[in-house]
C-alpha positions in Angstrom: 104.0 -131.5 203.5 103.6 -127.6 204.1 99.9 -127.9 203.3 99.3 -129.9 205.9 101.4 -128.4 208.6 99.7 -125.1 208.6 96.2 -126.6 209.8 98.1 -128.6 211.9 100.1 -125.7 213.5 96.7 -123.8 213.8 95.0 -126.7 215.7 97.7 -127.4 217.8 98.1 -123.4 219.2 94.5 -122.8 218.8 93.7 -125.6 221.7 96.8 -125.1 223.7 95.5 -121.5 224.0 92.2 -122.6 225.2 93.6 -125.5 227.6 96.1 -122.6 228.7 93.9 -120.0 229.4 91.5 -122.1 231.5 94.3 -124.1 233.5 95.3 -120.7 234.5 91.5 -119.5 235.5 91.3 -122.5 237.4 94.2 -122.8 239.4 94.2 -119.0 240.3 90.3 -119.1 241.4 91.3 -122.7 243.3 94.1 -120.8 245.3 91.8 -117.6 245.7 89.4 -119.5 247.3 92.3 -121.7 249.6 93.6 -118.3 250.6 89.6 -117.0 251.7 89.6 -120.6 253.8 92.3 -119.9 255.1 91.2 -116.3 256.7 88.1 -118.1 257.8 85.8 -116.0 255.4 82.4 -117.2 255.4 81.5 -120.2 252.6 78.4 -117.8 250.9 81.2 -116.0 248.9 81.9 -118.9 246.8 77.7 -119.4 245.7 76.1 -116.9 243.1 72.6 -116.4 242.1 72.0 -117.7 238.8 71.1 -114.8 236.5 68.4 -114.6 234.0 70.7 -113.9 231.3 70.0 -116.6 229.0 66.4 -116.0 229.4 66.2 -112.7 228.3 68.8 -113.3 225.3 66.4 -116.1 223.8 63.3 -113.7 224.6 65.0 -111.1 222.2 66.3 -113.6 219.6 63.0 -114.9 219.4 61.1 -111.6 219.0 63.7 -110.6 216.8 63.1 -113.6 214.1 59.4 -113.3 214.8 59.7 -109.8 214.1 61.6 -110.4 210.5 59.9 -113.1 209.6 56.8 -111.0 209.9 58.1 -108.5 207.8 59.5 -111.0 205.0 55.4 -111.5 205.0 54.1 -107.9 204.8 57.2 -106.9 202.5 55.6 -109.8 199.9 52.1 -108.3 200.6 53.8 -105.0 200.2 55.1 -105.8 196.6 52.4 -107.8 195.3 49.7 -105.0 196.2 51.9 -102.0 195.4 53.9 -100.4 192.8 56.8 -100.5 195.1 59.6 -102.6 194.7 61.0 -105.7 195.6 63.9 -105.1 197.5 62.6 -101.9 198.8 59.6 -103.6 200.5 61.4 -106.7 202.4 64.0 -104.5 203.3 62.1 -101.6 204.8 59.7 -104.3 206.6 61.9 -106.7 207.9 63.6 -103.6 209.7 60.7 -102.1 210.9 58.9 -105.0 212.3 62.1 -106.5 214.0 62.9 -103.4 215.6 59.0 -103.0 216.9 59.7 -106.4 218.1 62.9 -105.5 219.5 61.1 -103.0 221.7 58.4 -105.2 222.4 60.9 -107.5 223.9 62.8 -104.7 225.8 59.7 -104.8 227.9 58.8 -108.4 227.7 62.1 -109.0 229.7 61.7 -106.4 232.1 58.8 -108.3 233.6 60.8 -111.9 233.6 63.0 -110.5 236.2 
C-alpha cells in the first residue's frame, strides 16, 4: 500500500503544481490585459514579434552534432594511423571539432537574423 502511494503522491503534486502555476499566469495576464482595455491603451501591446529563437537553437544543435560526429571520425583515423590512444583521440577530436563548429554556428546565426 505505501509503495504505491508515493508515486501516486508525486503525480498528484507534480501536476497540481503545473495546473497551478499556469491557472495563476493565465488569469493574472487575462486581468492585466482587462485593466489596459479598460485605460483605453492601444490593442499593439498585446501582439509580439515572433523571435528567431528556435532557429538559432537547432542551427547550434545541429553544428554541434555535426561537429562531434566529425570528430568521432578523425578520432578513429586518429587512432588507427597513430600511436596515440584510443580514448585520447575521440576525446580530444570530438572537443575540438564541436567547438570549431560551435563557432562556426556563432556566425551562421548571426546572418539568420
Amino acid at each position: 500500500m505505501e509503495d504505491t502511494l508515493i508515486p501516486v503522491m508525486f503525480f498528484l503534486t507534480f501536476f497540481g503544481s503545473i495546473f497551478g502555476v499556469l491557472y495563476f499566469y493565465f488569469t493574472t495576464r487575462n486581468r492585466e490585459r482587462l485593466a489596459l482595455i479598460e485605460k483605453n491603451a492601444d490593442p499593439a501591446l498585446f501582439k509580439t514579434e515572433p523571435t528567431n529563437i528556435f532557429k538559432k537553437f537547432s542551427i547550434k544543435l545541429g553544428m554541434v552534432f555535426m561537429g562531434a560526429g566529425i570528430g568521432v571520425l578523425f578520432g578513429n583515423i586518429l587512432a588507427v594511423t597513430t600511436r596515440l590512444e584510443e580514448p585520447v583521440a575521440y576525446i580530444s577530436m570530438i572537443f575540438t571539432f564541436a567547438g570549431a563548429f560551435l563557432i562556426a554556428s556563432y556566425f551562421v546565426a548571426r546572418k539568420v537574423d
